[in-house]
N, C-alpha and C positions, 0 to 999 in steps of 0.2 A: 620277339625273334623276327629278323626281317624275312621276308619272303624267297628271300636267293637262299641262306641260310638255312630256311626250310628247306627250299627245294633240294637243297644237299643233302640234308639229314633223309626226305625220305627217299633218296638214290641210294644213299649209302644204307638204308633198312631192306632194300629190295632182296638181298639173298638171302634172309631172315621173313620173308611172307609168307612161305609154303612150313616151315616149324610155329610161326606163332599161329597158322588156321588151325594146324592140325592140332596145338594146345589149348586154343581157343575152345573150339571143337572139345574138346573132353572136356575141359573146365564146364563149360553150359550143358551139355550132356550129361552130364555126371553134380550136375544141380551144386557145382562147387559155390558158384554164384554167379548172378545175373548180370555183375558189374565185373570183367575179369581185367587187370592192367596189368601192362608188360614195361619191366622197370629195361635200359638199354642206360649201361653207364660202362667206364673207363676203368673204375676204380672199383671195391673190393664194397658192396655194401650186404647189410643182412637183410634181406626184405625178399620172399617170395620162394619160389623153387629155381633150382639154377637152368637153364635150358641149354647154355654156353656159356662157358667161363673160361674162356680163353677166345685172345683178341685172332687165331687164322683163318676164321670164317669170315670175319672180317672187324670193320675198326670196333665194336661194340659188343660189349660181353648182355649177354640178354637171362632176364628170369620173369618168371608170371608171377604175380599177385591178387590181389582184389581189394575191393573197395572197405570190405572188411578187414581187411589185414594191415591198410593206411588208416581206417579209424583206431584201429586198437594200436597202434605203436607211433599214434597222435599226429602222424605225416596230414592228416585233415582231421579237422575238426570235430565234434559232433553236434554243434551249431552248424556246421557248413554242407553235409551229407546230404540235405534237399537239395541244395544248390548243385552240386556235385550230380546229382542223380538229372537233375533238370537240363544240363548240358551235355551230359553222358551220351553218347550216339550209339545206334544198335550194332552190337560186337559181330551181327549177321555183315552187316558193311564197312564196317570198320575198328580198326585196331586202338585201341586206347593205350598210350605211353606215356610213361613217363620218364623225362628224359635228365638224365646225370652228368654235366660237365663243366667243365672248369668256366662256364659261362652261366651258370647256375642250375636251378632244377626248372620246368616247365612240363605241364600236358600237353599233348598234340594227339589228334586222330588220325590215322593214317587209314586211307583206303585200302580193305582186303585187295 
């Protein structure tokens, strides 16, 4: 993803930062898991809790998952989980996404 491309995506996640801390926040609190990721796609998938599911909040329907919940429904591997953990950034600074569009799927960290 080029970097201008980035920098849209995370413009366009800025009125979703104060819902994903405050989910963050309970998921780590509440010892849901250590690794929590927030799926932000267009299109209708099953994966996580819903947070928003409808595009007026803005362009991206948003749900929380974990890193558990992409091994068991094989979105990563369980060959890949180390690797996955080894690049994981602390969810105290930032947002782990995973992102759904007609341009493919990709992780990004977004800063709280």
């Amino acid at each position: 993803m080029s970097s201008t491309k980035y920098t849209q995506l995370e413009k366009e996640l800025l009125p979703y930062k104060k819902l994903m801390a405050s989910a963050s926040d309970a998921i780590l609190d509440q010892e849901v898991t250590k690794y929590p990721i927030f799926v932000a796609h267009q299109h209708d998938v099953e994966l996580g809790v819903s947070l928003i599911d409808d595009t007026t909040f803005g362009p991206w329907k948003l749900q929380a998952s974990s890193l558990e919940e992409f091994v068991s429904k094989q979105i990563i591997e369980n060959e890949k989980v180390d690797s996955f953990r080894t690049v994981f950034k602390s969810p105290d600074k930032f947002f782990c996404v995973f992102i759904l569009s007609d341009l493919g799927a990709k992780f990004i960290f977004v800063p709280r």
